[in-house]
N, C-alpha and C positions, 0 to 999 in steps of 0.2 A: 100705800097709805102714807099720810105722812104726821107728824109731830099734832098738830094741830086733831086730825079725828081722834088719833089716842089720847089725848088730851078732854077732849069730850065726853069719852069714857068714864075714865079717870071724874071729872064733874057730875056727871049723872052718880059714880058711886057715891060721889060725897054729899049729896043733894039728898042721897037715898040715907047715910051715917046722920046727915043732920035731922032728917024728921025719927029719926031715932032718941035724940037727942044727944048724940055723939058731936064733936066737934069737926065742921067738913071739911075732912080731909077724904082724898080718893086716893088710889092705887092701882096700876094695870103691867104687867110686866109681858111684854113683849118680844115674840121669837122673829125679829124681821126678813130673816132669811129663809121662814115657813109656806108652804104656798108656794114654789116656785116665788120668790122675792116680794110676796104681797105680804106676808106679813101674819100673826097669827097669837090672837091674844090667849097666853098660856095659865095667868090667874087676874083674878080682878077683886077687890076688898076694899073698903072701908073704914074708918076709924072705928073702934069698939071695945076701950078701955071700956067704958060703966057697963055696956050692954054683958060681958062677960068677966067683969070683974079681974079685971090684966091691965095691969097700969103698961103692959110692952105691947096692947093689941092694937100697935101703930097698924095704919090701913101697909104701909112699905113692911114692915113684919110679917103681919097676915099674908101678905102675897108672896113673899118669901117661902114664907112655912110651904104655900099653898102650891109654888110653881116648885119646891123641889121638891114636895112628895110628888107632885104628877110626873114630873119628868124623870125620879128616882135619882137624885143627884145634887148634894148638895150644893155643887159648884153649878152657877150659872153664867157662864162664859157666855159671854154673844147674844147674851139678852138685853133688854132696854126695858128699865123702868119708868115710868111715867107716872106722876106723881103732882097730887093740885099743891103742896107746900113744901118749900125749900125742906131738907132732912134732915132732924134732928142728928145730935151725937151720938144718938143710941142707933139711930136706921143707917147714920153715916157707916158708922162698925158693921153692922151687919150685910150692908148695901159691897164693903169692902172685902169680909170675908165668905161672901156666896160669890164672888171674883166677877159681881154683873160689869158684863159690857160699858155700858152708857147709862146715865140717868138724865131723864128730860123734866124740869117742874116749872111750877104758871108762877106762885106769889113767894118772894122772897121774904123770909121770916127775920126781921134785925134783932129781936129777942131772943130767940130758940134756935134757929139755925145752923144749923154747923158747913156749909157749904161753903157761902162768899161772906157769911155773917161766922160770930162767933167764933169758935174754936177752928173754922175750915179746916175742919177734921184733913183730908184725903194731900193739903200739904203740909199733913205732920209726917214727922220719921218714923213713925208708929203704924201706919195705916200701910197695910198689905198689898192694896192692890186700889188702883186708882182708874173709875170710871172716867168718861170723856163725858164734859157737862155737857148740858143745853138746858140755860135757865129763861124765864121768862115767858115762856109759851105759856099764851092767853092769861096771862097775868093780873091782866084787868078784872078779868071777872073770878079769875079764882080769887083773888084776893078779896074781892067784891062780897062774895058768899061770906067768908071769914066773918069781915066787918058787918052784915047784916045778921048773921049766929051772934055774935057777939054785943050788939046792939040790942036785940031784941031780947038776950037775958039780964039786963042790966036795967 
């Protein structure tokens, strides 16, 4: 499989967080070495600060939570998260110490972001462990989404 169908994923959850009225953001964390090298989605989530009242139920949190209880481990080495918006400094932190692999995301946030915007958490002296990026997948249209959530409550 490759960056782009998990990315797809990742947009249908956030499609499903926005008729929630959560902000679309998606999440899929990814074991690519499952399957004999095909690939194997381990959690998938959503935004859901309001819907559960957790200002941290980032959709990359939730999936967090979600992929290390199934896998029984909080370290997720050699996983890849997939993700429709650049990561905040709070997911950056957490993205850093569950020690994931790779993170792949569609729309770069110049506000929030902590990746190639903002604080770029992963090259401070602080940050534990540093994923291999891949920004930009499908971009267009994650971003797309954002700006039409956010049009439409305005």
């Amino acid at each position: 499989m490759n960056d782009e169908h998990y990315m797809r994923q990742c947009i249908a959850q956030a499609q499903a967080a926005s008729e929630r009225g959560e902000v679309p953001v998606g999440a899929l964390l990814v074991d690519p070495w499952a399957d004999m090298g095909t690939g194997k989605v381990i959690a998938r989530k959503g935004n859901s600060p309001i819907g559960i009242c957790d200002p941290t139920a980032h959709a990359e949190i939730l999936a967090i939570r979600d992929a290390a209880y199934k896998t029984g481990n909080y370290r997720l080495s050699g996983l890849t998260l997939y993700v429709t918006l650049e990561p905040c400094a709070m997911c950056a932190g957490a993205i850093s110490h569950a020690r994931i692999g790779r993170v792949v995301y569609g729309a770069s946030d110049p506000k929030g972001g902590a990746v190639e915007n903002g604080v770029r958490f992963f090259e401070s002296p602080s940050c534990h462990a540093k994923p291999d990026i891949t920004p930009g997948v499908l971009a267009a249209e994650c971003g797309q989404m954002l700006k039409d959530f956010f049009k439409a409550r305005r």
